[in-house]
C-alpha positions as YAML, in Angstrom:
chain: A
units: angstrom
residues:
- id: 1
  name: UNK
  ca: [172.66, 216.00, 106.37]
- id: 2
  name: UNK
  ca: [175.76, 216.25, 104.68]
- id: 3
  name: UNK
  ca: [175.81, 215.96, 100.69]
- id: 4
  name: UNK
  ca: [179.83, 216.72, 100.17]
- id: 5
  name: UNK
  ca: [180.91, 214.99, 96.75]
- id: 6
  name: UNK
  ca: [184.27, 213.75, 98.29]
- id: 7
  name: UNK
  ca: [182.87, 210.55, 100.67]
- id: 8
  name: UNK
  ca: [186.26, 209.41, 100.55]
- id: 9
  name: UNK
  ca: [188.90, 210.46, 103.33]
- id: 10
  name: UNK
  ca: [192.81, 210.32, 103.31]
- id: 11
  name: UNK
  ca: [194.61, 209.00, 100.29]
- id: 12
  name: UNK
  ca: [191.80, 207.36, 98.58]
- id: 13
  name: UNK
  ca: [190.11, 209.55, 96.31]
- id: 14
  name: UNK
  ca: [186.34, 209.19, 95.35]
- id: 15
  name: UNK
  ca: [186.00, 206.81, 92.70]
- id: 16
  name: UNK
  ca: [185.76, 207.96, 88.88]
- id: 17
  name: UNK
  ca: [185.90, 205.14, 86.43]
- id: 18
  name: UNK
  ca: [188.52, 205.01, 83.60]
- id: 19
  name: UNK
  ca: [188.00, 207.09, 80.30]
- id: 20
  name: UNK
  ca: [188.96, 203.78, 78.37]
- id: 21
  name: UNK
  ca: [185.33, 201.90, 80.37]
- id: 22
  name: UNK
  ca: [182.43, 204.01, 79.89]
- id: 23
  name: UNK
  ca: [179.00, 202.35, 80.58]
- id: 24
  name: UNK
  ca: [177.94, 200.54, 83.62]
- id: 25
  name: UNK
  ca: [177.82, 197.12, 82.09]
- id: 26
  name: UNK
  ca: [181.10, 197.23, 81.31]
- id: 27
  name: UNK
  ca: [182.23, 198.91, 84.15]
- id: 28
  name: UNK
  ca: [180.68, 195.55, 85.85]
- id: 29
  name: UNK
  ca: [181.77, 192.76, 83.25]
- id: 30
  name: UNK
  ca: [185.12, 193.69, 82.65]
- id: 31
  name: UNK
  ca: [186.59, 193.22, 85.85]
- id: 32
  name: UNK
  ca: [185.27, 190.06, 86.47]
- id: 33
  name: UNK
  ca: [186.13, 188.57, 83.56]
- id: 34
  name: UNK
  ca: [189.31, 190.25, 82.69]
- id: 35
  name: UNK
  ca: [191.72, 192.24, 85.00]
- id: 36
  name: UNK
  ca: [194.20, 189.34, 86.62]
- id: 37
  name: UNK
  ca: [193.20, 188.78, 90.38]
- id: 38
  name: UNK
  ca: [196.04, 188.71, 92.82]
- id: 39
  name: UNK
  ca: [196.82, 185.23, 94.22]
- id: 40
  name: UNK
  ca: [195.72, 184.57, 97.94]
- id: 41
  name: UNK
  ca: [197.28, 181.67, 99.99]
- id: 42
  name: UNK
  ca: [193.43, 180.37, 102.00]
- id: 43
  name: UNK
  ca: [193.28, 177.71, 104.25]
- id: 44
  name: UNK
  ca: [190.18, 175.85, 104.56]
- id: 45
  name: UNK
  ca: [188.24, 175.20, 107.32]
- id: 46
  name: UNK
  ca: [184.68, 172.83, 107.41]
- id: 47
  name: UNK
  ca: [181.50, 174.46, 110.12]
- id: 48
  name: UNK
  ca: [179.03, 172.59, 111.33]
- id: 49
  name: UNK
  ca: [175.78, 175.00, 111.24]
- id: 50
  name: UNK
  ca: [173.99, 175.09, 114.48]
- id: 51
  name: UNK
  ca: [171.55, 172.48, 113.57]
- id: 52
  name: UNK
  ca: [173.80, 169.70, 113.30]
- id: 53
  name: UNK
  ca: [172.70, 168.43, 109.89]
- id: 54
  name: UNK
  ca: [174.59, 170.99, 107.26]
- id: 55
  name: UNK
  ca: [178.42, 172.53, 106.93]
- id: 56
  name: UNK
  ca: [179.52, 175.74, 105.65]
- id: 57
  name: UNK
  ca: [183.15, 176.18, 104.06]
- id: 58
  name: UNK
  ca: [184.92, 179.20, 105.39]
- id: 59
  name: UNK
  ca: [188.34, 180.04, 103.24]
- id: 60
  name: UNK
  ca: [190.87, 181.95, 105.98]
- id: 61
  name: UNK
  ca: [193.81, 184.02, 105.46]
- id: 62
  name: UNK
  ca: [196.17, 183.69, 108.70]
- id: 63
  name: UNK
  ca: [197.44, 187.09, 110.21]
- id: 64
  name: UNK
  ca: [201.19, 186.61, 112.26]
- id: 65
  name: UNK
  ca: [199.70, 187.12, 115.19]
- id: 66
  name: UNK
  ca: [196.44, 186.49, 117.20]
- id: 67
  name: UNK
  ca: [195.14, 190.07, 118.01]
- id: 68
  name: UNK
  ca: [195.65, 191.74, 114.49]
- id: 69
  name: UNK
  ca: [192.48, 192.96, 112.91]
- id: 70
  name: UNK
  ca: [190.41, 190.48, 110.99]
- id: 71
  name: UNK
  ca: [188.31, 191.31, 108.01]
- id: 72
  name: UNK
  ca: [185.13, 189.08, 107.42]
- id: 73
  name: UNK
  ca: [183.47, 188.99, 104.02]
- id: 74
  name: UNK
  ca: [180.60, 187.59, 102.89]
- id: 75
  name: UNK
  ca: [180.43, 187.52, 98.95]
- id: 76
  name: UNK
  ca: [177.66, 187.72, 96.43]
- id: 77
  name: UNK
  ca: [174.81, 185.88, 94.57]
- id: 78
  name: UNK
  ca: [176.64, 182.60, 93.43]
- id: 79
  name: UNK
  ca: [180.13, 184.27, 94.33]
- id: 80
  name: UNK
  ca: [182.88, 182.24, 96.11]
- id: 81
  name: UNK
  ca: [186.20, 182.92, 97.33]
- id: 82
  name: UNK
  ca: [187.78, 183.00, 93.90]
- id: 83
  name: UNK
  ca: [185.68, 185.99, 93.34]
- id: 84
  name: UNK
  ca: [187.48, 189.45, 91.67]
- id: 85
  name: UNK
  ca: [186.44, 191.23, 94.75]
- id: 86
  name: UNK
  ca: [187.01, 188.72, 97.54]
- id: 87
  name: UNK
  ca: [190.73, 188.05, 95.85]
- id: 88
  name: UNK
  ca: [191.74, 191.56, 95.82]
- id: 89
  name: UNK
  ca: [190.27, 192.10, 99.31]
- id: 90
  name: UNK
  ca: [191.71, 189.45, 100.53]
- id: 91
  name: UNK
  ca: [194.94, 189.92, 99.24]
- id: 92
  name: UNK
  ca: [194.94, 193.44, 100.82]
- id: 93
  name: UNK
  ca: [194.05, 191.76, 103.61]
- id: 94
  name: UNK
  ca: [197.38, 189.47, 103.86]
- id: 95
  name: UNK
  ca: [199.35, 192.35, 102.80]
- id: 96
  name: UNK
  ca: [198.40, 194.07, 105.97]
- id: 97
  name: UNK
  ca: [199.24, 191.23, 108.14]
- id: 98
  name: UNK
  ca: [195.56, 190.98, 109.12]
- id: 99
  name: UNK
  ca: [193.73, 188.01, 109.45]
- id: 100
  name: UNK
  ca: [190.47, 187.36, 106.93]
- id: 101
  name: UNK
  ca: [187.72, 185.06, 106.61]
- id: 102
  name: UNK
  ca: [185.07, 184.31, 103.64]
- id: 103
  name: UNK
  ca: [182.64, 182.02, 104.53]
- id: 104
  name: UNK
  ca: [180.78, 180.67, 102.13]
- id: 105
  name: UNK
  ca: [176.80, 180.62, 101.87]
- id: 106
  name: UNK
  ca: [175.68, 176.87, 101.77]
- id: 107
  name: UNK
  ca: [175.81, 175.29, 98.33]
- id: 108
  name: UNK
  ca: [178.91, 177.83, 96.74]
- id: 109
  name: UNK
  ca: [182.07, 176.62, 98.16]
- id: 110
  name: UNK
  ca: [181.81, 174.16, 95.22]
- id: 111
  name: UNK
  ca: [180.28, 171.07, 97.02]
- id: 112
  name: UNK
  ca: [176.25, 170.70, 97.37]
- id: 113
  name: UNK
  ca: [175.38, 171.55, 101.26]
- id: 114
  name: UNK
  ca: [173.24, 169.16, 102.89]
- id: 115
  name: UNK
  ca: [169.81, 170.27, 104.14]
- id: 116
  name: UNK
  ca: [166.77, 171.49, 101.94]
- id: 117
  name: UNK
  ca: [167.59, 175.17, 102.88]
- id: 118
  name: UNK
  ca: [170.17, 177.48, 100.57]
- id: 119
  name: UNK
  ca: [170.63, 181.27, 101.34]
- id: 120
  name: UNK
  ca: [169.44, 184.63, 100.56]
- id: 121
  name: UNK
  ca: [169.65, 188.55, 100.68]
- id: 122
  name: UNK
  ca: [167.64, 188.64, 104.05]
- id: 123
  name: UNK
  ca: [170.04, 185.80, 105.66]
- id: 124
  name: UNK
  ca: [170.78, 187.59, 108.88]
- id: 125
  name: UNK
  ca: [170.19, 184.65, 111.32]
- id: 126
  name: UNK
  ca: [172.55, 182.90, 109.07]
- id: 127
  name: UNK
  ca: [175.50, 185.60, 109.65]
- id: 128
  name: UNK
  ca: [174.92, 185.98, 112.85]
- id: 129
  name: UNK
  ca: [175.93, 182.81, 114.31]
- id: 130
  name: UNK
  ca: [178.56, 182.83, 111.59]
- id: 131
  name: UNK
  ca: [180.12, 186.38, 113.01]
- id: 132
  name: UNK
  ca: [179.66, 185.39, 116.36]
- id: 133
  name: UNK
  ca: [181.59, 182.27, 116.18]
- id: 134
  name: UNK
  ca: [184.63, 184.42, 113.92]
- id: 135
  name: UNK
  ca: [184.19, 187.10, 116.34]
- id: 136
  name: UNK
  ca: [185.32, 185.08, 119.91]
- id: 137
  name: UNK
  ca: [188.39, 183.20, 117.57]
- id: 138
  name: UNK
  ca: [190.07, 187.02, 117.25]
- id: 139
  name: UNK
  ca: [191.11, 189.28, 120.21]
- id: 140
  name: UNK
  ca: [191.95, 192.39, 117.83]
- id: 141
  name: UNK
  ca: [189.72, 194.91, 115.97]
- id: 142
  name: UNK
  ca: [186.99, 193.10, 113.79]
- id: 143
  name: UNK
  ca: [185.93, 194.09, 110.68]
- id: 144
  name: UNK
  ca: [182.47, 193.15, 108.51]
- id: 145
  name: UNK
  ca: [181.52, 193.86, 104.96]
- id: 146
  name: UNK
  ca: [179.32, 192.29, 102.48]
- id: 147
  name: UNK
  ca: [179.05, 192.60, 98.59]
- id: 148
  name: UNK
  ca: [176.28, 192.29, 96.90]
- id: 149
  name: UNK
  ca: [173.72, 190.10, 98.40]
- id: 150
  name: UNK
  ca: [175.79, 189.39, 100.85]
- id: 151
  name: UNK
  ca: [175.82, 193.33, 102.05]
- id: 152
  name: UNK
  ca: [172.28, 193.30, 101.73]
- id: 153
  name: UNK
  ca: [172.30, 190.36, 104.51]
- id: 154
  name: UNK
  ca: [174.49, 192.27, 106.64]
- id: 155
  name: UNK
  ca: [173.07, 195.16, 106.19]
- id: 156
  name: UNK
  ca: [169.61, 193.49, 107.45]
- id: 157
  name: UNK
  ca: [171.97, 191.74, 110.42]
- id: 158
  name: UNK
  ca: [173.38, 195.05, 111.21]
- id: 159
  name: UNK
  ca: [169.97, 196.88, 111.67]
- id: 160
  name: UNK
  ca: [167.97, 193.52, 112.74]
- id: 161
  name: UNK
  ca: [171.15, 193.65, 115.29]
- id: 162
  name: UNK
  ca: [171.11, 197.44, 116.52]
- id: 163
  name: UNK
  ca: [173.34, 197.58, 119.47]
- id: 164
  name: UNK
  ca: [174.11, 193.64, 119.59]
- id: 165
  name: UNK
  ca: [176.03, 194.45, 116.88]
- id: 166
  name: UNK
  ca: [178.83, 196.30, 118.35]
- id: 167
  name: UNK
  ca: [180.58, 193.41, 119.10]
- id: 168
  name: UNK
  ca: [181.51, 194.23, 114.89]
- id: 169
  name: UNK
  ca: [183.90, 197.33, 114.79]
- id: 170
  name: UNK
  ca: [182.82, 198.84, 111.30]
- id: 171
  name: UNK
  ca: [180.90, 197.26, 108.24]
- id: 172
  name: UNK
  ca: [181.12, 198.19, 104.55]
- id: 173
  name: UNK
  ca: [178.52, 197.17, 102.17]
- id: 174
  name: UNK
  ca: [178.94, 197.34, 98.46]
- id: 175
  name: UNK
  ca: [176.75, 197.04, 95.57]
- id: 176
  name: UNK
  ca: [174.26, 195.97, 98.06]
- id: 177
  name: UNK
  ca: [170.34, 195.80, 96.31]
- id: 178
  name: UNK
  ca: [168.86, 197.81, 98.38]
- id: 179
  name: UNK
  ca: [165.81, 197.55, 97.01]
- id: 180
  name: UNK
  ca: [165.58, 194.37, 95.80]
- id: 181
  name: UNK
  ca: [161.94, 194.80, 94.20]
- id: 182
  name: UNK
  ca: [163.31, 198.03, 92.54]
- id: 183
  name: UNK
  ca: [166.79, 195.48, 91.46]
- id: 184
  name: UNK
  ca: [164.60, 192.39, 90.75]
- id: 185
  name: UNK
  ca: [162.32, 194.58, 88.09]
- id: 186
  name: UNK
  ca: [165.76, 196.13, 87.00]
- id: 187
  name: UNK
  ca: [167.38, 192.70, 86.32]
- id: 188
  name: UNK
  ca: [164.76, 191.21, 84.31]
- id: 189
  name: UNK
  ca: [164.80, 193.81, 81.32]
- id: 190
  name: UNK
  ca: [166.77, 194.60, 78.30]
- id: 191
  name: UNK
  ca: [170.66, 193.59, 78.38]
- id: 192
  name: UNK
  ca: [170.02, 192.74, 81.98]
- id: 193
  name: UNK
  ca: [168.78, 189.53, 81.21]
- id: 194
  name: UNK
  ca: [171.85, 188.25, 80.70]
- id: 195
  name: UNK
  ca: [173.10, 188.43, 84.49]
- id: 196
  name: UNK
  ca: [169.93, 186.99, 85.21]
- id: 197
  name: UNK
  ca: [170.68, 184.26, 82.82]
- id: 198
  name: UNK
  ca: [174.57, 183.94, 84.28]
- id: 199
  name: UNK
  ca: [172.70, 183.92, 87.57]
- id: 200
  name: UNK
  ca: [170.24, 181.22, 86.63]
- id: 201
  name: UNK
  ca: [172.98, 178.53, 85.01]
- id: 202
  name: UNK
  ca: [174.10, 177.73, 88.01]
- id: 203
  name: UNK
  ca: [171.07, 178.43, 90.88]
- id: 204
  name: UNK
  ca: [168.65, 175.61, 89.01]
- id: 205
  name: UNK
  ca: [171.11, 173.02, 88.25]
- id: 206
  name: UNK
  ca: [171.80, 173.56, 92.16]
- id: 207
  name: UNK
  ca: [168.41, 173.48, 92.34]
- id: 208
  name: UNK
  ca: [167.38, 169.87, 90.48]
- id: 209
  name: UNK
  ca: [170.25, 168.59, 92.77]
- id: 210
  name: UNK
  ca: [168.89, 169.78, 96.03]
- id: 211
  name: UNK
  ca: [165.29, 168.26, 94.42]
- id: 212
  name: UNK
  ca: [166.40, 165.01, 93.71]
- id: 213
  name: UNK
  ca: [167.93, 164.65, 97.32]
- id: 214
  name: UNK
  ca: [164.35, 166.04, 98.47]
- id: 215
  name: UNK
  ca: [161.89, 164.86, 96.09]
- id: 216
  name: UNK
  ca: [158.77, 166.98, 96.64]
- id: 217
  name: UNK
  ca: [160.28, 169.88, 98.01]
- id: 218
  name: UNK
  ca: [159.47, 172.71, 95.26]
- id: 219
  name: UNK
  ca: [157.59, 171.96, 91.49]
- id: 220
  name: UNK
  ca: [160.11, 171.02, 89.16]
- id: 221
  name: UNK
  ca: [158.24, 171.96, 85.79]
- id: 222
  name: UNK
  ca: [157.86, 175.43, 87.74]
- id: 223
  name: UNK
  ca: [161.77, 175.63, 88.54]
- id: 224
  name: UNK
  ca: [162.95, 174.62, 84.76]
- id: 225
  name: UNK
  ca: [160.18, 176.86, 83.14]
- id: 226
  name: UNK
  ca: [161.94, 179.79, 85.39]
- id: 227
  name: UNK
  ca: [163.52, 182.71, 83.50]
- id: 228
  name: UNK
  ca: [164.07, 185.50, 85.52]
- id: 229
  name: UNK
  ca: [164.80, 185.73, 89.52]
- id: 230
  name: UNK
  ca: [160.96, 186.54, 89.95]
- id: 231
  name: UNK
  ca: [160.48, 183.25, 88.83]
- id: 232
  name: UNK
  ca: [163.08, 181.33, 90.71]
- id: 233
  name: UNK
  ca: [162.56, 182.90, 93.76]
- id: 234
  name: UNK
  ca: [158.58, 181.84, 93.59]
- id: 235
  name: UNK
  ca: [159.60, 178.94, 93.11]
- id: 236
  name: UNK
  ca: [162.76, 178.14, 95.25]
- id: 237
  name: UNK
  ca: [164.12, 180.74, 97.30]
- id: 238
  name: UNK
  ca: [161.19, 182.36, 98.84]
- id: 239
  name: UNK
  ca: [159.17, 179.35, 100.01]
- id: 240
  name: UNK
  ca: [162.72, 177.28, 101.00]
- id: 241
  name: UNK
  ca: [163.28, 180.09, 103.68]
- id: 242
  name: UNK
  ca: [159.59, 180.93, 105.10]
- id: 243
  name: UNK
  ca: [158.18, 183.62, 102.73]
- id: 244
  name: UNK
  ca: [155.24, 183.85, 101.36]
- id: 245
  name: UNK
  ca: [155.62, 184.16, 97.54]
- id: 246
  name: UNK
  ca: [158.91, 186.44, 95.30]
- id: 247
  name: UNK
  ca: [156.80, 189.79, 96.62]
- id: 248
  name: UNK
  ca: [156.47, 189.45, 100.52]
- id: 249
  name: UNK
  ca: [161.19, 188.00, 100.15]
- id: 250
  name: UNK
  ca: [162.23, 190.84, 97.85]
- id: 251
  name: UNK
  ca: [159.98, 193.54, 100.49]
- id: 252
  name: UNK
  ca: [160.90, 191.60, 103.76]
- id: 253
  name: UNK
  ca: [164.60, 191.19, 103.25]
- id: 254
  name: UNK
  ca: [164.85, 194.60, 101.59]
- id: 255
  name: UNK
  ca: [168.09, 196.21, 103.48]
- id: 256
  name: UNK
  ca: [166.72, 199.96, 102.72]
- id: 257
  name: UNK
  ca: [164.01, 199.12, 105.56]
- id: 258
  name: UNK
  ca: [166.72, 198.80, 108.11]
- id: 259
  name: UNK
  ca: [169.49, 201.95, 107.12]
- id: 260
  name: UNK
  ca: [167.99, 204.05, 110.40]
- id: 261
  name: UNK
  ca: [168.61, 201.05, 113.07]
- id: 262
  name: UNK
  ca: [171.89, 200.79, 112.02]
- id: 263
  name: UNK
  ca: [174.40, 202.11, 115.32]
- id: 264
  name: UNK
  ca: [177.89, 200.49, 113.94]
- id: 265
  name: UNK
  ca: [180.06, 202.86, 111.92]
- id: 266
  name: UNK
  ca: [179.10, 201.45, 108.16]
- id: 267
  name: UNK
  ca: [180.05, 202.58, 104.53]
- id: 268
  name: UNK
  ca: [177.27, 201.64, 102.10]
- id: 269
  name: UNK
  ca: [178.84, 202.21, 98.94]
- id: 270
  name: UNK
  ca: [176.36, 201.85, 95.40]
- id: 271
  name: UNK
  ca: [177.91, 203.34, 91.93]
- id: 272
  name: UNK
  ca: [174.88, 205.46, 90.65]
- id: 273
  name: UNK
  ca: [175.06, 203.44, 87.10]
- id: 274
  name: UNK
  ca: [175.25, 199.96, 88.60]
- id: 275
  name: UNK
  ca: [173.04, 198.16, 86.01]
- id: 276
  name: UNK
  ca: [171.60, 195.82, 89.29]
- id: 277
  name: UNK
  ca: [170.30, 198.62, 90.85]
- id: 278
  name: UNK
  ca: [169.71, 202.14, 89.53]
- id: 279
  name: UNK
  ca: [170.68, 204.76, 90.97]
- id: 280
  name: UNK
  ca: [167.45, 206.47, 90.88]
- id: 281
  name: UNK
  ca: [166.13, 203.86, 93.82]
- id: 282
  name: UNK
  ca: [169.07, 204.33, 96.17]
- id: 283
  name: UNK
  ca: [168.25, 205.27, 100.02]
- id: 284
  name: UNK
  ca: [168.81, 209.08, 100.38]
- id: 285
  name: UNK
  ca: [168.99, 208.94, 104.53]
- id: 286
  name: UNK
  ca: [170.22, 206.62, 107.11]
- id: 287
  name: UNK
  ca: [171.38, 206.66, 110.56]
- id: 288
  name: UNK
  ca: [174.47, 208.95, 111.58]
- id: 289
  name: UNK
  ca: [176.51, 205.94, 111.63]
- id: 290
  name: UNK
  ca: [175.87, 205.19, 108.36]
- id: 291
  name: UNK
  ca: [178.01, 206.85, 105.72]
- id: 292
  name: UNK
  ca: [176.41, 206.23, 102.12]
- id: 293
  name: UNK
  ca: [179.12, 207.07, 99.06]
- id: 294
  name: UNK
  ca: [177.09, 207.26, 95.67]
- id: 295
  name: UNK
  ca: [179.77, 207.71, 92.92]
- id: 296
  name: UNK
  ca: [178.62, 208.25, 89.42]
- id: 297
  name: UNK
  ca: [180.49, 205.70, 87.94]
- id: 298
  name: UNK
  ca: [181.66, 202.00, 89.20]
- id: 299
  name: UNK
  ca: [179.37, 199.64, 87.89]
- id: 300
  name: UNK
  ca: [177.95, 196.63, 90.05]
- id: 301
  name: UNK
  ca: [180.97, 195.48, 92.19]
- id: 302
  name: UNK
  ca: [183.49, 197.06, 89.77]
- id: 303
  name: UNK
  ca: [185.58, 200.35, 90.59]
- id: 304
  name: UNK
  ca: [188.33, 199.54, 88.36]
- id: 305
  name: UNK
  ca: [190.73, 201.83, 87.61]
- id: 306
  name: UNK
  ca: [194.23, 202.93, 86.26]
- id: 307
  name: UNK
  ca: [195.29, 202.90, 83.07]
- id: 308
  name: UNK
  ca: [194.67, 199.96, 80.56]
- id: 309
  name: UNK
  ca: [194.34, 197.29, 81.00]
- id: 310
  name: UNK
  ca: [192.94, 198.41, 84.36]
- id: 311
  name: UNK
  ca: [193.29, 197.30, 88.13]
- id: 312
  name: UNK
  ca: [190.94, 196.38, 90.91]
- id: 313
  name: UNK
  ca: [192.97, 197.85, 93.75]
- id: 314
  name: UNK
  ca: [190.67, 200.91, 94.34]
- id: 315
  name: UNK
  ca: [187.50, 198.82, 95.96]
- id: 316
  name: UNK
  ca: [190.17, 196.90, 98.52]
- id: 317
  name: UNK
  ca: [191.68, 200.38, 99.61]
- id: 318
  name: UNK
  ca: [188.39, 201.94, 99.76]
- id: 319
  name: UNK
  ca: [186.86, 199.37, 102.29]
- id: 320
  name: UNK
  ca: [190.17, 198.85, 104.71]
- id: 321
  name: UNK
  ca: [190.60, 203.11, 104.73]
- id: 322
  name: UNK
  ca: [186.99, 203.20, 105.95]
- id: 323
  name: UNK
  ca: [188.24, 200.51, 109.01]
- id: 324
  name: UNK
  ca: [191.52, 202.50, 109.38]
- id: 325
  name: UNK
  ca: [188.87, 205.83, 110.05]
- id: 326
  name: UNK
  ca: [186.51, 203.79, 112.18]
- id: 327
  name: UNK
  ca: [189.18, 202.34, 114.42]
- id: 328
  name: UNK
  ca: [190.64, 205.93, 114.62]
- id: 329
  name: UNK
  ca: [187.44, 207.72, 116.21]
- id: 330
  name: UNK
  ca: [186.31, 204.77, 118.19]
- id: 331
  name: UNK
  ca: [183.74, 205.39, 121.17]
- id: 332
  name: UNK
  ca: [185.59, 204.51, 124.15]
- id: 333
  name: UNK
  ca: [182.50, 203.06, 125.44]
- id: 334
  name: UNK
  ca: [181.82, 200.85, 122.64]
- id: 335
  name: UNK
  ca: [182.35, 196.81, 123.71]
- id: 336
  name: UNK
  ca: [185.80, 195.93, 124.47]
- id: 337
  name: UNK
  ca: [188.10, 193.51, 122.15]
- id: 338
  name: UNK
  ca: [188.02, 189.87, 123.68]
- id: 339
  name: UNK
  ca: [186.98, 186.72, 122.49]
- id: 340
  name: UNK
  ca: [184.06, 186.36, 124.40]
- id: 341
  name: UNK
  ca: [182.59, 189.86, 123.18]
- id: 342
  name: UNK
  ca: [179.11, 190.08, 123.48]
- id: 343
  name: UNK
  ca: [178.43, 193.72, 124.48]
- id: 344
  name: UNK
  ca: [176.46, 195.92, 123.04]
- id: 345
  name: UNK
  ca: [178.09, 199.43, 121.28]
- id: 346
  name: UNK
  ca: [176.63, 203.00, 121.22]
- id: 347
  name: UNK
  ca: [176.26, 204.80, 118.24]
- id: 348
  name: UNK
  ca: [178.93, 206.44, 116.65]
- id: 349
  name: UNK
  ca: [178.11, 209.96, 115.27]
- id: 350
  name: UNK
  ca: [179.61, 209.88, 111.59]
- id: 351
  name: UNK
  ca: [178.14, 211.96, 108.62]
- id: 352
  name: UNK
  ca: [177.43, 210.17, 105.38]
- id: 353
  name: UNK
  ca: [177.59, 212.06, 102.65]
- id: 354
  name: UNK
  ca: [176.68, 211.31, 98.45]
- id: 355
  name: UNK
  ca: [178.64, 211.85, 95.84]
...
């Protein structure tokens, strides 16, 4: 077990916020509200899911040509595209010459999706056939990573997965919950309310929407009397997608359950003060493949950095250095690049270390 402080290789140093941000809250807040996103050109493209009866939105960024790397992302609670993290990512991404993809999870690309179903942190059937499908479009090295709850799904996909997922390359999770019981409890105290709040303005309008196209399909005095994610998810979320109440979702799709039977070179990277999930319930082992970077500082999906009035360049160069490293010591026995990739990949011995 390695515990080095320095989990970053090559020119990107371990994180340390800014002297001019102290405090996880507003190492989270102020770069989503207020450091200028770059611009990325996306092109749009409409899924059918495999049941025939819903769509997902996936926003593309083109590479020049058809075997460069592509970078898949799949974004956060109520996140989008448009997103600080998915911009600068994605912008990174184009910069490169890479190809990238963000699909969104059904009801956020900004147009209600269809069936009764929505998503959630355990989603990993849902990214499956979503990665699968991205996967056989692209001959080159392919790239995963997840923020949020959307690392949390992967995560689950990655371990649910084991060796079925080597048709992915390498996977970076950030700001993953972990532990969502530990995150859920940690989101509905004190000054944390108010994410849950942020949270809930959009999730239950989404959710009287869904119930008036599917009248009897969850209480409605129970869904408006909601006021923390405990709530909702009692309500909406856990019985939508076949658990049994909040407790048996937040255990079940818990992505710390899964770090061991992970065999695809993956970065799971948590700031020790994000205000989502303390740093005090974070995973100290995994599998060898699994690196897990702990900085002190960063916030929930934050890392900004640089002089005021800040930039949000660090997380992008973090996440595509870890690729760069994975696609360096590649196992030459690990499934080969085509588009109809199915094979399974072997375990790649890499040390994760805390910082």
């Amino acid at each position: 077990m390695n515990t080095a402080s320095a989990a970053a290789s090559g020119p990107v140093a371990g994180y340390r916020a800014p002297w001019w941000l102290p405090g996880g809250d507003l190492q989270t807040i102020y770069p989503a509200v207020a450091i200028r996103k770059p611009f990325v050109a996306y092109r749009r493209e409409r899924w059918d899911t495999p049941c025939g009866q819903d769509f997902i939105d996936v926003d593309l960024v083109d590479g020049p040509t058809p075997d460069a790397p592509c970078v898949l992302l799949f974004h956060g609670l109520e996140g989008s595209s448009d997103s600080h993290y998915a911009r600068s990512l994605m912008a990174a991404v184009a910069a490169r010459g890479w190809h990238g993809a963000i699909p969104h999870f059904r009801g956020c690309s900004g147009e209600p999706n269809m069936a009764p179903r929505f998503y959630h942190s355990g989603d990993a059937e849902e990214l499956d056939w979503i990665i699968r499908r991205l996967r056989a479009r692209h001959a080159g090295p392919f790239y995963v990573a997840g923020v949020s709850l959307g690392g949390n799904a992967m995560l689950r996909w990655l371990g649910e997965q084991g060796h079925g997922a080597g048709i992915v390359d390498a996977a970076v999770s950030v700001s993953a919950p972990l532990d969502l019981a530990a995150g859920g409890a940690a989101l509905g105290s004190g000054f944390n309310r108010l994410y849950t709040r942020m949270f809930l303005q959009t999730l239950k309008p989404k959710a009287l929407a869904k119930l008036e196209r599917f009248p009897g399909l969850f209480d409605r005095e129970r869904l408006l009397a909601a006021n923390d994610l405990y709530s909702f998810d009692n309500v909406v979320t856990a019985p939508l997608h076949g658990y049994r109440d909040t407790d048996d979702y937040w255990h079940r799709a818990s992505a710390r359950h899964v770090l061991h039977d992970i065999v695809v070179p993956t970065l799971v990277l948590n700031a020790r003060n994000d205000p989502f999930l303390p740093g005090r319930h974070l995973p100290r082992t995994a599998a060898p493949a699994v690196t897990l970077d702990y900085p002190a500082t960063g916030g929930h999906v934050g890392f900004s950095t640089g002089p005021f009035p800040g930039r949000i360049d660090w997380l992008p160069q973090r996440i595509l250095r870890f690729f760069d490293d994975a696609a360096g010591r590649r196992n030459p026995l690990a499934a080969p690049h085509t588009r109809a990739e199915a094979a399974a990949a072997v375990p790649s011995l890499h040390p994760w270390t805390t910082s």
